[in-house]
C-alpha positions in Angstrom: 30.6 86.0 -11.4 31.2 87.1 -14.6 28.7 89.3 -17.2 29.4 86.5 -19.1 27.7 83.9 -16.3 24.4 86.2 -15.6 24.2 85.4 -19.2 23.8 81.9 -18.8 21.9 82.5 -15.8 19.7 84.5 -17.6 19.5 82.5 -20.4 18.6 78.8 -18.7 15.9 80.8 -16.6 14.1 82.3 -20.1 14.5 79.1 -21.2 12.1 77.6 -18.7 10.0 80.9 -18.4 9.1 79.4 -22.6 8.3 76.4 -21.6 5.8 77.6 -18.5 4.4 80.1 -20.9 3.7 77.0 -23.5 1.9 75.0 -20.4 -0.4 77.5 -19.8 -1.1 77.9 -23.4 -1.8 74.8 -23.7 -4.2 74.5 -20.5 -6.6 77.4 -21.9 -6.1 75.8 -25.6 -7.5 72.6 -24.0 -9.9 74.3 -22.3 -8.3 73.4 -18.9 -9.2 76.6 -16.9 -8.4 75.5 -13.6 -8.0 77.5 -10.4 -3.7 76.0 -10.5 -1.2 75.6 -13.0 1.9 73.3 -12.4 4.8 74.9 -13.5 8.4 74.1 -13.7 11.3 75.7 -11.8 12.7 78.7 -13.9 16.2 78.1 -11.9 19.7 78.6 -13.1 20.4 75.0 -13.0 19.8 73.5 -16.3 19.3 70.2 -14.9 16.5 71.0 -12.3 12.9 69.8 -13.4 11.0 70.3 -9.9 7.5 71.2 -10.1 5.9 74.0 -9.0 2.2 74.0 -8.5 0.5 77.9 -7.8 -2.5 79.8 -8.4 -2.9 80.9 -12.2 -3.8 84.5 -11.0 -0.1 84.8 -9.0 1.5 83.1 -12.3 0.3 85.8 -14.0 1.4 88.5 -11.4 4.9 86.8 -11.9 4.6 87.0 -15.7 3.7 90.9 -15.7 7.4 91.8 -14.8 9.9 90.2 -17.2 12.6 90.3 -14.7 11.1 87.8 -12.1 11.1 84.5 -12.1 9.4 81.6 -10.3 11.9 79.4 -8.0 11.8 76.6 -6.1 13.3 77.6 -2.4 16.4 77.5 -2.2 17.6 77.8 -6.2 17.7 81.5 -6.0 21.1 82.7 -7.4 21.8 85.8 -4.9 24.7 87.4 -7.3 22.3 88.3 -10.0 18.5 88.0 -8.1 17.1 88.5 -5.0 13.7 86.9 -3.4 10.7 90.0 -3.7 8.2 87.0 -2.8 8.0 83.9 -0.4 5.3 81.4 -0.2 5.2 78.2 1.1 5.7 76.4 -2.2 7.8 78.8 -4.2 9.8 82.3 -4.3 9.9 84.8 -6.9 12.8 86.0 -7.1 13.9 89.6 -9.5 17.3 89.6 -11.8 19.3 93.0 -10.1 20.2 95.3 -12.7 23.0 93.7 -15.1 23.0 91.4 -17.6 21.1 88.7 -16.7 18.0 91.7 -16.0 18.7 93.3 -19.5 18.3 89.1 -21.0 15.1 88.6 -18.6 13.6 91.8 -20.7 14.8 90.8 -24.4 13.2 87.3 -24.1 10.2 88.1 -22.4 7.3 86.0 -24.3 4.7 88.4 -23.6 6.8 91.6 -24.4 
């Protein structure tokens, strides 16, 4: 693949990384603090909407490195990530160095 397609990798998976970042705002806005958070798969695969549901303390484990990313098993894209964490319900998965890692760190949210 192409620098040009960890781009769009990169890209699609920031994409949902926003929108899990808005869910969790909007659980402590709401007063929601619950042990879980139900998150959405930050895949490549711009059509994938499978739920994800983890402790809010390993969300935010996830969310203190800008280059990984929570998966569903199975939708990690080996050429530009590889799997630093398995649980039963998810992965997390870390971009390799390249474009897709240098995205993951321009549209962090919380840097």
């Amino acid at each position: 693949m192409s620098d040009e397609q960890g781009r769009r990798v990169g890209l699609n998976e920031s994409l949902f990384r926003q929108v899990n970042e808005q869910i969790e705002s909007l659980n402590h806005g709401f007063g929601a603090d619950l042990p879980t958070l139900t998150v959405i798969c930050e895949c490549a695969d711009g059509d994938c909407a499978e739920r994800i549901e983890m402790a809010i303390s390993a969300y935010e484990q996830v969310r203190a490195d800008p280059r990984r990313y929570i998966v569903v098993p199975g939708h990690v894209v080996q050429e530009f990530e590889s799997i630093v964490e398995h649980t039963g319900g998810y992965d997390v998965v870390e971009k390799r160095p390249g474009e897709a890692a240098k995205l993951a760190e321009e549209t962090d949210p919380r840097s």
